[in-house]
C-alpha positions in Angstrom: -9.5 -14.1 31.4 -9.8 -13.2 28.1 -7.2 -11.6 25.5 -7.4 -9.7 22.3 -4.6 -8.8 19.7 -4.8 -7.0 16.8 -2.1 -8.6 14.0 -1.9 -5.6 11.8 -1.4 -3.3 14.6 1.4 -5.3 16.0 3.1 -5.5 13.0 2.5 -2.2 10.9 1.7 0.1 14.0 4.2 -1.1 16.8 6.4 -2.9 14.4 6.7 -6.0 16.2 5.7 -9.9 15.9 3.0 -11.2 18.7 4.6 -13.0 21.4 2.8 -16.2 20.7 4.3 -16.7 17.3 8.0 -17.2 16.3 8.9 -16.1 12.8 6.8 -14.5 10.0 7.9 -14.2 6.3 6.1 -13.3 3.3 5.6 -14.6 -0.6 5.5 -11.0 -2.0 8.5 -9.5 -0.5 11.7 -11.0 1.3 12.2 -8.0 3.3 8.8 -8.4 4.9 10.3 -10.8 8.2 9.9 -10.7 11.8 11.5 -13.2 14.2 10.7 -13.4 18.1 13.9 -15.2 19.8 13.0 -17.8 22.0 13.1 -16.1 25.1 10.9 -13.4 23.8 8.0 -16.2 22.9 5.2 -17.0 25.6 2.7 -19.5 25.5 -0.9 -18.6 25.9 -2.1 -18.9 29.7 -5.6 -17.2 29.5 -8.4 -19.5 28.8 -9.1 -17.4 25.4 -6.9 -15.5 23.4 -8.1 -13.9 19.8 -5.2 -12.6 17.4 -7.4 -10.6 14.6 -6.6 -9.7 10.9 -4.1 -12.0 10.1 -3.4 -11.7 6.3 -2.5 -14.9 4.3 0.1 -13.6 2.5 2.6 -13.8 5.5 3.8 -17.2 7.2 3.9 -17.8 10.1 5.9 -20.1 12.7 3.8 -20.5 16.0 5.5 -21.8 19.1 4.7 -25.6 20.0 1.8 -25.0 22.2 1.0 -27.2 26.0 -1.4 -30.1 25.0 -4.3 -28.3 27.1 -3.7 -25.5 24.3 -5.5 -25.4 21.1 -5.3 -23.4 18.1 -9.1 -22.6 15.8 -8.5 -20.9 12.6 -11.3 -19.2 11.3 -11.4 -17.0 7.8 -13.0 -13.7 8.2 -12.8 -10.9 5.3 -11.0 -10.1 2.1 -8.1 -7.7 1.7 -6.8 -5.8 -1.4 -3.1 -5.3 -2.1 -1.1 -3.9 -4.9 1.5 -5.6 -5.8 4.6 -4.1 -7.4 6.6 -6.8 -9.3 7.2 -6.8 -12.5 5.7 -3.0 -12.7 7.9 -0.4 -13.6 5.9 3.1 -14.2 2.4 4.1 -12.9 1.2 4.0 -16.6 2.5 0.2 -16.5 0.4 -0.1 -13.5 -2.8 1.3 -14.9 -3.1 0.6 -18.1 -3.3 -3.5 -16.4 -6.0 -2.0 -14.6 -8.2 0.5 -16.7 -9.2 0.8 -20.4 -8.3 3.9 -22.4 -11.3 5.7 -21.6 -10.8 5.4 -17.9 -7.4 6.4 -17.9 -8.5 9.3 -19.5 -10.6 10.1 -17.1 -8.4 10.0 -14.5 -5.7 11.8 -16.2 -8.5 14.5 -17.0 -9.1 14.6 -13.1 -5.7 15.4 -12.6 -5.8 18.4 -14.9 -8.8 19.8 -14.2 -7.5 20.0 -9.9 -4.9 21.3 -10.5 -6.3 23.9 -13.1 -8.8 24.7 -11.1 -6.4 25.2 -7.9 -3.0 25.8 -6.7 -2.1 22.5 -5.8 1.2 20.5 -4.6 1.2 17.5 -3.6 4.4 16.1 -0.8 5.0 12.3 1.1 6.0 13.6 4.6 8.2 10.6 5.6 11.4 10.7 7.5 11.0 14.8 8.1 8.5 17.1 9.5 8.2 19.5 11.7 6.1 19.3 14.8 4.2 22.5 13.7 3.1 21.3 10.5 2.6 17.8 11.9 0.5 19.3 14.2 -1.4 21.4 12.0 -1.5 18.3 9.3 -2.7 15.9 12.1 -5.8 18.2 13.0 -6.7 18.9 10.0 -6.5 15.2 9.1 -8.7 14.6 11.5 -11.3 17.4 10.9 -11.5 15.7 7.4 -11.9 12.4 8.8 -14.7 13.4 11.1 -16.8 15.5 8.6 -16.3 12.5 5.7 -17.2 10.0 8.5 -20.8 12.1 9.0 -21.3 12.4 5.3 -20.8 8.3 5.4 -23.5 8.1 8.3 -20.9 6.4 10.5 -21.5 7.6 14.0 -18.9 5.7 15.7 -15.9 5.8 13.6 -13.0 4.0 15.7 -10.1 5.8 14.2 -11.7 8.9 15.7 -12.3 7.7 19.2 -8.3 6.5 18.6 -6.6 10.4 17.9 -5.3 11.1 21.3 -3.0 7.3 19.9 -2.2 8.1 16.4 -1.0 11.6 17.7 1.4 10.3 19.7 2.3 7.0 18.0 2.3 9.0 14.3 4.8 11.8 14.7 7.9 9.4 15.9 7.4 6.7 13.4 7.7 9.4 10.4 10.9 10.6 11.5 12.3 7.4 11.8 10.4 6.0 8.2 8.0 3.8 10.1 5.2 6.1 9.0 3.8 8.8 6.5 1.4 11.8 5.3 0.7 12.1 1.9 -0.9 15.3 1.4 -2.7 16.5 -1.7 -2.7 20.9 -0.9 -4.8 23.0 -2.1 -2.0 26.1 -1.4 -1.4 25.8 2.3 -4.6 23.7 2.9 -4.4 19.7 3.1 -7.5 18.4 1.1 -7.0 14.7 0.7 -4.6 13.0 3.4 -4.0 9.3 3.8 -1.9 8.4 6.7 0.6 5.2 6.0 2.7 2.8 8.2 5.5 1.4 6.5 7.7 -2.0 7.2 11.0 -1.8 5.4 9.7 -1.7 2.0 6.1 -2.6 2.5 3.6 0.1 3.2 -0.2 -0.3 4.6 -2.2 2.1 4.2 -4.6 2.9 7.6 -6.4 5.8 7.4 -7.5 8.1 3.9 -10.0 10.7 3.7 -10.5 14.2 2.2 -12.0 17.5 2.2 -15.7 16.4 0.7 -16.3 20.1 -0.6 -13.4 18.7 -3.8 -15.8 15.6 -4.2 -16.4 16.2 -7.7 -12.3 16.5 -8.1 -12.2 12.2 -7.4 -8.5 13.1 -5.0 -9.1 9.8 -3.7 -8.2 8.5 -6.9 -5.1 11.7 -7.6 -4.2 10.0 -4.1 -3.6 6.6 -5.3 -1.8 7.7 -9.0 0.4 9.5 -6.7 0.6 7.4 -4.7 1.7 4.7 -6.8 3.8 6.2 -8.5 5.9 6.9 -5.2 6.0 3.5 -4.5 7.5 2.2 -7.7 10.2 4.9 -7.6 11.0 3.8 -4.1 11.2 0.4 -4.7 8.4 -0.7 -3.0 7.2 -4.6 -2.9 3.5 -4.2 -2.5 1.1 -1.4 -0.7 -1.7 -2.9 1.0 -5.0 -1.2 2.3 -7.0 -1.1 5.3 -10.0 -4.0 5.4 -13.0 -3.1 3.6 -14.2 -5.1 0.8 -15.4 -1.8 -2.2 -15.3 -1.7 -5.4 -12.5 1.0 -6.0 -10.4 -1.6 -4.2 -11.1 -4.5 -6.9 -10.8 -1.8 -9.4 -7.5 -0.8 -7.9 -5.8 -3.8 -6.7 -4.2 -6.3 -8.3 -3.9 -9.4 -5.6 -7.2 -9.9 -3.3 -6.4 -12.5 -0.6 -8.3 -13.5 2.8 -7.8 -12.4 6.7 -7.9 -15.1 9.2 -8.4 -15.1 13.2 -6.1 -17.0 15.3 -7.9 -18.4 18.5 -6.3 -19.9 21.5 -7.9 -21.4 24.0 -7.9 -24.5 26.9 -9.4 -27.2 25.9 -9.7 -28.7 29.3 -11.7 -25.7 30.6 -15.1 -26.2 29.8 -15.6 -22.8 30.4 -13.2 -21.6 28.0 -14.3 -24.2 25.1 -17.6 -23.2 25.2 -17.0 -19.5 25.2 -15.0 -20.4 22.1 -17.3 -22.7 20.5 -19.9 -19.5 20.7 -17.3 -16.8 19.5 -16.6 -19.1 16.4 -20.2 -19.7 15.5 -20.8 -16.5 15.9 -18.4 -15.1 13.4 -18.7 -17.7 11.0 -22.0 -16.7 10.8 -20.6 -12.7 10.2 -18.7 -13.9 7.8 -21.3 -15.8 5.9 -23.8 -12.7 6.2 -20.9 -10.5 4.8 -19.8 -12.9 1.6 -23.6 -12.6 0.7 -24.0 -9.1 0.8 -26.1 -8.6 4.0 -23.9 -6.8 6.2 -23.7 -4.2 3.4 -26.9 -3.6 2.9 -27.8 -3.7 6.8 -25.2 -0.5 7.2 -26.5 0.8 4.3 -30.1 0.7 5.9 -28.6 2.1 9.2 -27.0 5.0 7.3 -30.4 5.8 5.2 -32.2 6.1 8.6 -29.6 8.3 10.3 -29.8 10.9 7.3 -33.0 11.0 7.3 -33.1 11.8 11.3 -30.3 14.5 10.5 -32.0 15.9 7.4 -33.2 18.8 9.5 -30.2 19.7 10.4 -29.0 20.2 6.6 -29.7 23.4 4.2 -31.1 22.7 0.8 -29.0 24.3 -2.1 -30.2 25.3 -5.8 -28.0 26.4 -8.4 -29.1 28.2 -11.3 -27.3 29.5 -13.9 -27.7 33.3 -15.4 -26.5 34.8 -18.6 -23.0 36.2 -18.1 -24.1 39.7 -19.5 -26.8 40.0 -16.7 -26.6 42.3 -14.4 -27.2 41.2 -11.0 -27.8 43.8 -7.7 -25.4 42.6 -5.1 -24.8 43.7 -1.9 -21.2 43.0 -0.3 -18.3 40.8 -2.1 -17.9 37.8 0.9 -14.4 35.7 1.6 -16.1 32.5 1.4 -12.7 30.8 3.1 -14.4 31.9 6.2 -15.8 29.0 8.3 -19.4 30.6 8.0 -19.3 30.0 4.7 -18.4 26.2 5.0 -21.6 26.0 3.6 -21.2 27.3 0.4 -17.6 25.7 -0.7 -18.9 22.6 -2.3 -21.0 25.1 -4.6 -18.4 27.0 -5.3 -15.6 24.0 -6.3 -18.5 22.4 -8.0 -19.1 25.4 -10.5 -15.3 25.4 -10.8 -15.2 21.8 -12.0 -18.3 22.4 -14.6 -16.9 25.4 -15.6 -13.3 25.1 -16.2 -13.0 27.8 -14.0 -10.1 28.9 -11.3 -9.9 30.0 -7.8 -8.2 32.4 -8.1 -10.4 33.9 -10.6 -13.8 34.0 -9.2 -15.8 36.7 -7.0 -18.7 35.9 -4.7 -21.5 38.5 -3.5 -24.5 38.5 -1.8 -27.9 39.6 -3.0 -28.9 42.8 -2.7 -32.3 42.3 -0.1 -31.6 38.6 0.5 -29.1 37.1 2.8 -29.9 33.4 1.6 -29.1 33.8 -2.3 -25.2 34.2 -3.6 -23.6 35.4 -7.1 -20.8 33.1 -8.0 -18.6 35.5 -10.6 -16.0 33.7 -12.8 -14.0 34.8 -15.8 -17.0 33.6 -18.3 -19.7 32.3 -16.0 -22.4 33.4 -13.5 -24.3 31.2 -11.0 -26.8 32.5 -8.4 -26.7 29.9 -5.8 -29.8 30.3 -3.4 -29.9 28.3 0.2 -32.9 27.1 2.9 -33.3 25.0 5.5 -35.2 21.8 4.6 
C-alpha cells in the first residue's frame, strides 16, 4: 500500500505538520513553527510512503522510526524566496535587485497601466464578501485557464483542482490563512495571484492574468505591490510556487533546494525494490532537469500543440493611418463584449504604443467589410484587419 503527501500543502494549505514528523522550525523566521504532540505522531505502516516538496529552509524533527523503517532523502528542484530582513522599503528591495535602467522600466510600467486604465489595486485578506469572492474566484480561474492555453499546457493541475481551492480558499481569507491580490482594471480583476499565509510567512500558489494587458508586464506591478505589502506588514520572507524561471532569479533574493522524504520497509522486498525504482527514477528527473532537458522537452511539446491549434487562431494585422484620414465606417462596436475577445489585445496594445486611454478611444467597423476595425484615439488611428489562418 502506497502513500503520498504533499509537504507544502500540509503546511501552507491545511496549516498543519505531517503526522510522521514532530517539530518544524525555520532559519528565516521564528514564527515559522509547527509541533505535532506525541500522541498526534504515527509511524509509517505502509510499505512506501513519499512526503513531496520539502523545502530546506525548515528543520525538521522526525519521530524515531521501527528498525524495519527506513528513511531515503532524495533532492529534487530549486525554490525562489524573498527574503525580507534587513529590507525596509520596496525601493530598498529593488534597487539590490535591478540597475537604474530596469527600475525605470518598471516604474514606467506602472505609469503607463494606470494611465492607460482605471486601475486599483486591493490584498483581500481577512474580509470579503462571498459575492465578490465568488465573482473574484471565477474570474481567477477564467484567467488561469486562457493563460494556461496560451502556455500550451493542456493539463494544468490547479485547474483540475477548482472545485478544492473554492472551498478551501474562501474560509482561510477570513481567518488570514489566505489572500487575493487583485490588480482591477475598474470593476474587472486583470492580474490575480492567490496566497496562503503562515503567521507571517506567505507562499504564493497560484498567479496569472488577463493576457490581452501582456504588453502592461502586471506580473511584475504584481510583485512591486506585492512587496511592498509585505514589508509594511512585517513579513519574514514570501516564497513562490516551484518552477525554476528566470523572473524568479531576477526577483528573488535566496534560491535554496526541495527534497523528498521516502519511507519505506526494508524487510519487504517488495517495498525496497519499488523504492529502489522510484529513486532511480527521479534522480534521473532531476539530473535531466539541472541540465536543461526537461525544459526544452516541454518546450518541444508546447511548439507541437500550437502548431496543431493554429487553425483554430485568427491572424491579426495592424496598420497605422494618418490621423486626418477619413475612414468610411459602418457601426461604432462595445468591444467589452465577449465577441469581441478577439480584438482586446489590439486594442490595449495600441494603447500602450500610443499613450493612449480607455476611456478615450472609439472603435468602428468598416463600412463593406466585417473583418477590418478602426481603432479611434485622441491623436491616433489604427485599422486593425483579422482572418483565419
Amino acid at each position: 500500500m502506497n502513500e503520498i503527501l504533499d509537504f507544502r500543502e500540509h503546511i501552507f494549505l491545511l496549516d498543519k505538520l505531517p503526522e510522521f514528523y514532530k517539530t518544524l522550525s525555520s532559519e528565516y523566521s521564528n514564527d515559522f513553527h509547527f509541533t505535532n504532540d506525541d500522541s498526534c505522531i504515527r509511524k509509517p505502516k505502509n510499505n512506501f510512503i513519499l512526503v513531496k516538496d520539502i523545502p530546506r529552509y525548515v528543520n525538521i524533527e522526525g519521530k524515531y522510526l521501527p528498525k524495519n523503517i527506513k528513511l531515503i532523502t532524495v533532492e529534487q528542484y530549486s525554490g525562489f524566496l524573498i527574503n525580507f530582513k534587513s529590507v525596509d522599503s520596496v525601493d530598498t528591495y529593488l534597487k539590490s535587485r535591478f540597475g537604474n535602467t530596469s527600475r525605470y522600466k518598471l516604474r514606467r510600467s506602472i505609469k503607463k497601466l494606470e494611465a492607460c486604465f482605471d486601475i486599483s489595486y486591493k490584498m483581500y485578506f481577512g474580509d470579503i464578501s462571498k459575492k465578490e469572492y465568488d465573482f473574484v474566484f471565477e474570474e481567477f480561474f477564467r484567467l488561469l485557464q486562457l493563460r494556461s492555453i496560451e502556455k500550451g499546457i493542456l493539463d494544468n493541475r490547479n485547474i483540475k483542482r477548482k472545485n478544492y481551492y473554492y472551498k478551501l480558499v474562501y474560509p482561510l481569507i477570513l481567518k488570514k490563512k489566505a489572500s487575493f491580490f487583485i490588480i482591477y482594471n475598474g470593476s474587472n480583476p486583470i492580474d490575480i495571484c492567490l496566497n496562503f499565509h503562515v503567521n507571517n510567512i506567505v507562499y504564493q500558489l497560484i498567479r496569472t492574468y488577463d493576457i490581452n494587458y501582456s504588453k502592461f508586464n502586471t506580473g511584475y506591478i504584481d510583485l512591486i505591490k506585492q512587496i511592498e505589502w509585505c514589508i509594511n506588514n512585517n513579513i519574514s520572507f514570501i516564497n513562490f510556487s516551484y518552477g525554476d524561471f528566470y523572473w524568479k532569479r531576477r526577483w528573488c533574493n535566496t534560491i535554496y533546494k526541495y527534497d523528498y522524504n521516502i519511507f519505506y520497509n526494508s524487510k519487504s522486498i517488495k517495498s525496497t525494490a519499488k523504492t529502489f525504482i522510484y529513486v532511480t527514477k527521479i534522480k534521473i528527473k532531476h539530473v535531466l532537469r539541472e541540465k536543461g532537458l526537461m525544459a526544452k522537452y516541454h518546450e518541444m511539446k508546447r511548439k507541437i500543440n500550437n502548431i496543431f491549434n493554429s487553425a483554430k487562431k485568427l491572424e491579426i494585422e495592424t496598420h497605422i493611418i494618418d490621423f486626418k484620414k477619413e475612414v468610411n465606417v459602418e457601426t461604432e462596436i462595445y468591444f467589452y463584449k465577449a465577441n469581441y475577445n478577439f480584438l482586446k489585445r489590439s486594442i490595449y496594445e495600441f494603447l500602450f504604443n500610443f499613450n493612449e486611454k480607455e476611456k478615450d478611444i472609439k472603435i468602428y467597423n468598416l463600412m463593406n467589410n466585417s473583418n477590418e476595425y478602426l481603432i479611434v484615439g485622441k491623436e491616433n488611428k489604427i485599422i486593425i484587419k483579422t482572418k483565419s489562418k
